[in-house]
BALOBA-1460 file (C-alpha; in Angstrom, 3 decimals):
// residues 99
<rec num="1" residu="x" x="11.509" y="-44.558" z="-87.482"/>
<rec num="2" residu="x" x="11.253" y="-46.238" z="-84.048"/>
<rec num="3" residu="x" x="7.796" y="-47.352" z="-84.568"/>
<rec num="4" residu="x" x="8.017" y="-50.782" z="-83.835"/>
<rec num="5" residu="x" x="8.291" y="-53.374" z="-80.660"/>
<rec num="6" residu="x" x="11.298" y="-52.705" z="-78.015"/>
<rec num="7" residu="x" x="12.765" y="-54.480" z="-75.160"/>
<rec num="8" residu="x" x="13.148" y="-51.409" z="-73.169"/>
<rec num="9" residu="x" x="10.503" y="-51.276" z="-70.080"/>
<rec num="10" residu="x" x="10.246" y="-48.252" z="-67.987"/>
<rec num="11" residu="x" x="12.138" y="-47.941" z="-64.723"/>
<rec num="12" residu="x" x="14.127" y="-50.900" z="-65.004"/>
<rec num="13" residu="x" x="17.971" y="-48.845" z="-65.390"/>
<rec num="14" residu="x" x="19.799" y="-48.921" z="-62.423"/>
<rec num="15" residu="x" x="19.985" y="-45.498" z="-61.411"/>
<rec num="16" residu="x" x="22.839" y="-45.565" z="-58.022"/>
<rec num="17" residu="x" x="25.828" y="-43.952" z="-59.493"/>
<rec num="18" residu="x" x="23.916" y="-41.334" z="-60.695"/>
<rec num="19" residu="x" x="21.562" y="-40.767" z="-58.035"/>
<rec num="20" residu="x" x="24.846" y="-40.858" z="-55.980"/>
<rec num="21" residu="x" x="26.490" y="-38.293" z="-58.116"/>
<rec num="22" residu="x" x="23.229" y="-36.024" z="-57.910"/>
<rec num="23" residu="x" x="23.092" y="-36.173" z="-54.286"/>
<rec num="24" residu="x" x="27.068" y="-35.485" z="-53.941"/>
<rec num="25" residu="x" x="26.841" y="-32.267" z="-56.486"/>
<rec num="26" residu="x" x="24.040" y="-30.896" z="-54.566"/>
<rec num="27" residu="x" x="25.786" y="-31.266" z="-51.300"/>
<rec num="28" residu="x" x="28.726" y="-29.353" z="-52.799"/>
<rec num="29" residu="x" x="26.145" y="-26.958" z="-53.876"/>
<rec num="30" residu="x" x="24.934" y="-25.845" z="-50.365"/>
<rec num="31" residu="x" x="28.007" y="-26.185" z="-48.658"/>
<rec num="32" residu="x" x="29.902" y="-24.381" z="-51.025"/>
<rec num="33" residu="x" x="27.146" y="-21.488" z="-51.385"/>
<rec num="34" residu="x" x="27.109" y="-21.444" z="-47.670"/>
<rec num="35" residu="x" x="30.744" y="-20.967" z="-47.117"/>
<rec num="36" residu="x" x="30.742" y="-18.054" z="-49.926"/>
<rec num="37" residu="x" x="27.625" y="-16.356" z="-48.807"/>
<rec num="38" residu="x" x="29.718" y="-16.036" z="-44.939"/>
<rec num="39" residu="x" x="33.031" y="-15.138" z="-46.786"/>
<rec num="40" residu="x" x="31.307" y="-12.225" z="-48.506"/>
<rec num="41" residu="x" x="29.664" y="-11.063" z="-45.257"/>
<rec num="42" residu="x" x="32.349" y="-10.512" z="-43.086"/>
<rec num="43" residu="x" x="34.184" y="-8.485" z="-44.957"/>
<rec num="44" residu="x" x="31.077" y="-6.353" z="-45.756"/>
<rec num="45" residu="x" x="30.684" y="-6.100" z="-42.044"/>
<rec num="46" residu="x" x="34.021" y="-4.968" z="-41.692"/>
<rec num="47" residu="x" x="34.605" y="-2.350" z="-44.790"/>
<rec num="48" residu="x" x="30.683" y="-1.523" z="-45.541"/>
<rec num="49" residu="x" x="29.246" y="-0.919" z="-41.927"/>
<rec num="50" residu="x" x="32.005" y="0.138" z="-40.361"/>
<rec num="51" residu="x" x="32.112" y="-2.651" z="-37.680"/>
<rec num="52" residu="x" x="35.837" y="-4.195" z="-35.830"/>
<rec num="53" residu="x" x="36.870" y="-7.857" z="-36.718"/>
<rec num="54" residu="x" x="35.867" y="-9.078" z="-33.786"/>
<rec num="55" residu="x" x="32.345" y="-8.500" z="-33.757"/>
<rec num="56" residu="x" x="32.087" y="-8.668" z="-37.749"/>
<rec num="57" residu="x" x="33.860" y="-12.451" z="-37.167"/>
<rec num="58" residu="x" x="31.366" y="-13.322" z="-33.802"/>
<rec num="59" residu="x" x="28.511" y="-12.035" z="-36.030"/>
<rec num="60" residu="x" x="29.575" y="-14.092" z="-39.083"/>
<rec num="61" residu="x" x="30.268" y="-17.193" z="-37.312"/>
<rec num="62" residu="x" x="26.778" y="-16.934" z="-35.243"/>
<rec num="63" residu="x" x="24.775" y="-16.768" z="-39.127"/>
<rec num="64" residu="x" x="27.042" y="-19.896" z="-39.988"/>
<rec num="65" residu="x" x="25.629" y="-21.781" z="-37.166"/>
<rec num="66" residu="x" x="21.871" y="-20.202" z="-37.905"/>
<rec num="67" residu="x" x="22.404" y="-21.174" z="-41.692"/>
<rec num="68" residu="x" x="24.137" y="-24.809" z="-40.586"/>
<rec num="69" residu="x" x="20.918" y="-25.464" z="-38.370"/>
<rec num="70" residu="x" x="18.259" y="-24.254" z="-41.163"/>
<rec num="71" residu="x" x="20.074" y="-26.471" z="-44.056"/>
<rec num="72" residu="x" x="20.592" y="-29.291" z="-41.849"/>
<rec num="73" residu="x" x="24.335" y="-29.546" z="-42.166"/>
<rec num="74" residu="x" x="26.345" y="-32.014" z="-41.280"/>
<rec num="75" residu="x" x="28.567" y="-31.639" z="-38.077"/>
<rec num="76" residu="x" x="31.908" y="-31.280" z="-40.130"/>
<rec num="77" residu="x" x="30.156" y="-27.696" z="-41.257"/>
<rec num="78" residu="x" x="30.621" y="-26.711" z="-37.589"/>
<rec num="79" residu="x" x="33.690" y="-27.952" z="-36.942"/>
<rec num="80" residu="x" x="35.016" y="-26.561" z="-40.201"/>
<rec num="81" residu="x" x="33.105" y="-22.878" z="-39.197"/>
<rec num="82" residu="x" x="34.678" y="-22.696" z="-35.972"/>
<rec num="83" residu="x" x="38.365" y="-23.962" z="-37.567"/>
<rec num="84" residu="x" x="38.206" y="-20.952" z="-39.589"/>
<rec num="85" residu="x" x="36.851" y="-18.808" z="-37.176"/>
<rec num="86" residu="x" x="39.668" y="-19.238" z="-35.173"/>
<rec num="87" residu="x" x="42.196" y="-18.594" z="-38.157"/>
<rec num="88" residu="x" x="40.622" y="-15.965" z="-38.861"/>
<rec num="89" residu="x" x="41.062" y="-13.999" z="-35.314"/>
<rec num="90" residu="x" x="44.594" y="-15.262" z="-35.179"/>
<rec num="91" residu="x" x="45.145" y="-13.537" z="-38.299"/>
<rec num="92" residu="x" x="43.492" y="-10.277" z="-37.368"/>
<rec num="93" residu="x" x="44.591" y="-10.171" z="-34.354"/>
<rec num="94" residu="x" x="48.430" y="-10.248" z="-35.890"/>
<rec num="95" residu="x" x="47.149" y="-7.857" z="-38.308"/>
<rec num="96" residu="x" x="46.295" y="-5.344" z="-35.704"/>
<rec num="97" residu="x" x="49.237" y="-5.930" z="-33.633"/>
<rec num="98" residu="x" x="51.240" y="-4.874" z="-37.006"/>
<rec num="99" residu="x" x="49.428" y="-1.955" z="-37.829"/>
């Protein structure tokens, strides 16, 4: 077995790329549990409580910016939160016009 002497010492790997890659996949992690956790609210606003678009979508975009603020996101999150925000009301707004 391994009994014997080694030339390993501990603590000596270099440990950047996969610190990096850590740091990266939990990034992904919040961002991308973030940005489900507000697309599965809005439409539970809408279809569950009984609520319009508008306020459903002014609703969801205010708990973005709460949940932004509390994980310490970067600015791109807002940017990105009010991009779609805006997509979204274009879109429901041509979705009521049609129907």
């Amino acid at each position: 077995m391994a009994g014997g002497q080694s030339d390993y010492t501990h603590g000596s790997m270099e440990v950047d790329a996969q610190s990096g890659a850590f740091s990266g996949f939990m990034d992904g992690t919040k961002y991308g549990g973030a940005l489900i956790a507000l697309f599965v609210i809005m439409p539970t606003l809408v279809f569950a409580v009984g609520l319009h678009w508008f306020p459903s979508l002014f609703a969801t975009v205010i708990l973005g910016f709460v949940l932004g603020m509390a994980l310490k996101f970067k600015p791109g999150w807002y940017v990105g939160l009010v991009g779609l925000a805006v997509l979204v009301a274009i879109f429901s707004a041509i979705l009521s016009a049609v129907t």
